[in-house]
DOVOMAR-720655 format. One record per residue (C-alpha): residue in one letter; x, y, z. Coordinates in nm, 2 decimals. Layout:
<rec r="A" X="X" Y="Y" Z="Z"/>
...
This chain:
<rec r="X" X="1.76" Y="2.19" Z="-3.64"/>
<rec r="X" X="1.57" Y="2.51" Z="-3.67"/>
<rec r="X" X="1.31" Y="2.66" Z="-3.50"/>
<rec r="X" X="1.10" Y="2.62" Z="-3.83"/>
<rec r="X" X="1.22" Y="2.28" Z="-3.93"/>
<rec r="X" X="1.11" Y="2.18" Z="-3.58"/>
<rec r="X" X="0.74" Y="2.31" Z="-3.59"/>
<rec r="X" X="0.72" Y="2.21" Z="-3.98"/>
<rec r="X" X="0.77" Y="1.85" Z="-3.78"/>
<rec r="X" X="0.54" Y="1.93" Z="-3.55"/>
<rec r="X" X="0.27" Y="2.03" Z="-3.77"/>
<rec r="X" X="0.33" Y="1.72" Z="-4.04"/>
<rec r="X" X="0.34" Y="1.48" Z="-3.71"/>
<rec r="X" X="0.00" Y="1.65" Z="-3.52"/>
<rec r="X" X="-0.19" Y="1.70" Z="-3.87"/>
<rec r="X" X="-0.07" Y="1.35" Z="-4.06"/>
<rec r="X" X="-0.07" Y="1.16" Z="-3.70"/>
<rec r="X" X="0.24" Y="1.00" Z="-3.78"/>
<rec r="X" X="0.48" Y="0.91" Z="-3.52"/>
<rec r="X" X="0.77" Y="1.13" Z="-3.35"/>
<rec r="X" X="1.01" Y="0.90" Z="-3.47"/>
<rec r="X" X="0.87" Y="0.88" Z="-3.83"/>
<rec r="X" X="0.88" Y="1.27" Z="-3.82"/>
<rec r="X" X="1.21" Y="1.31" Z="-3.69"/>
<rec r="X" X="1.37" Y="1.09" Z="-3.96"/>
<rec r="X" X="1.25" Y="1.36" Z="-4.26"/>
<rec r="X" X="1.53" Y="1.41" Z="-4.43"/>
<rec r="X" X="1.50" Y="1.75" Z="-4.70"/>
<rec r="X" X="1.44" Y="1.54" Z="-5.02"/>
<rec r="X" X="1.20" Y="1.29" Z="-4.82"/>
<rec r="X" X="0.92" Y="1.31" Z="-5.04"/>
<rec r="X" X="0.52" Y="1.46" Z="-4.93"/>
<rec r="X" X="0.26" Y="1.50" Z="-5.12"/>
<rec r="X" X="0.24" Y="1.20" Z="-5.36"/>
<rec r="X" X="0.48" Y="1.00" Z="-5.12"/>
<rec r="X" X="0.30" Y="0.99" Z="-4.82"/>
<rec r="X" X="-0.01" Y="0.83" Z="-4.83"/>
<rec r="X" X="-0.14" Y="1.03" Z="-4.51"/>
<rec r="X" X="-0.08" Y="1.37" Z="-4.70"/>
<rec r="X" X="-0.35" Y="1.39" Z="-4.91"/>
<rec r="X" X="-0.56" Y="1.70" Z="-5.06"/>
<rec r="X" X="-0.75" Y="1.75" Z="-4.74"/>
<rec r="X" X="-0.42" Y="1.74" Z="-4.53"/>
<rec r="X" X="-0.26" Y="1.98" Z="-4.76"/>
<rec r="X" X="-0.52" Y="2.23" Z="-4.63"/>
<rec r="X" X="-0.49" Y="2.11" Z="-4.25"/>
<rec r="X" X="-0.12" Y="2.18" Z="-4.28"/>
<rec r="X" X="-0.07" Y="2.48" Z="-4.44"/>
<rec r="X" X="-0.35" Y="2.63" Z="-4.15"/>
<rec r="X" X="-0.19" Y="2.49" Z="-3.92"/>
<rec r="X" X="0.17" Y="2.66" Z="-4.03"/>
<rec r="X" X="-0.03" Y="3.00" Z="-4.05"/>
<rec r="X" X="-0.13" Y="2.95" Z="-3.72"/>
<rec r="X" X="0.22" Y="2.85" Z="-3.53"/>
<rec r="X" X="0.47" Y="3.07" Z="-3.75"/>
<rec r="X" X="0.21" Y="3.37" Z="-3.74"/>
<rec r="X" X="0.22" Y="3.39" Z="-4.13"/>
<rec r="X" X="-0.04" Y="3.43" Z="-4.43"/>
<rec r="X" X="0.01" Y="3.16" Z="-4.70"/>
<rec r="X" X="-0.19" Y="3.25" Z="-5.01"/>
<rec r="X" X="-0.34" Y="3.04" Z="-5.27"/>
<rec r="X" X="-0.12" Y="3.13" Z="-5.56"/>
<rec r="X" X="0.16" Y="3.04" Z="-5.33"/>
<rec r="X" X="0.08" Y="2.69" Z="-5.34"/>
<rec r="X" X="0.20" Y="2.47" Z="-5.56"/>
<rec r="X" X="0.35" Y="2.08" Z="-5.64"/>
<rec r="X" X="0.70" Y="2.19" Z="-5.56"/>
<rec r="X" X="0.58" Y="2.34" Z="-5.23"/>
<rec r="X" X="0.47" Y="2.04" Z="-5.11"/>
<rec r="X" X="0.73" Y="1.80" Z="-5.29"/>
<rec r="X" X="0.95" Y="1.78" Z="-5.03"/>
<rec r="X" X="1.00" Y="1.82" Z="-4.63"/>
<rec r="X" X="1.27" Y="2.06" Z="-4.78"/>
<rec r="X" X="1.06" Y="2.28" Z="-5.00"/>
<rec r="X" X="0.79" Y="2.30" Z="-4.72"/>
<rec r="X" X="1.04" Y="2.39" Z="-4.44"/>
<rec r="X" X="1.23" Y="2.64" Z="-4.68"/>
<rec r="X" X="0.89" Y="2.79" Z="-4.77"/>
<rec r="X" X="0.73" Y="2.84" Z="-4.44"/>
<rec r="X" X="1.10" Y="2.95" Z="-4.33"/>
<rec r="X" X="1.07" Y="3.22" Z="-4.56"/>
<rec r="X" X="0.74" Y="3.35" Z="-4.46"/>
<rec r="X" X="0.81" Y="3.36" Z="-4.09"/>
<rec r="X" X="1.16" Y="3.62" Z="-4.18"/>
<rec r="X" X="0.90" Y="3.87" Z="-4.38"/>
């Protein structure tokens, strides 16, 4: 596991207030936004500050889409992304 993919866990578990062992068990296609009843709109916005803040990255609003949030993959590849530029 990466550095990223473990903060990405982080972040959904503290922000969603899922459990550690729900977290852990995201697989890259297990589904967010739309799957998880927890994630809703106002969680999207809780997560993604939350990301800013522990990977030190600026996320802007015409970076966020459906397919950013689709998956724990998309979000983990995304935020990976960011935290290389």
């Amino acid at each position: 596991m990466t550095e990223t993919e473990s903060i990405v866990r982080d972040v959904l578990r503290d922000v969603l207030g899922i459990s550690a062992a729900r977290a852990a068990a995201f697989e890259a296609d297990t589904g967010l936004f739309g799957a998880l009843p927890e994630f809703d709109s106002i969680a999207v916005a809780a997560v993604l500050t939350e990301l800013e803040d522990r990977l030190g990255i600026l996320i802007e609003d015409d970076e966020v889409d459906g397919d950013l949030l689709s998956t724990f993959g998309a979000l983990t590849r995304f935020a990976a992304d960011k935290a290389r530029r």
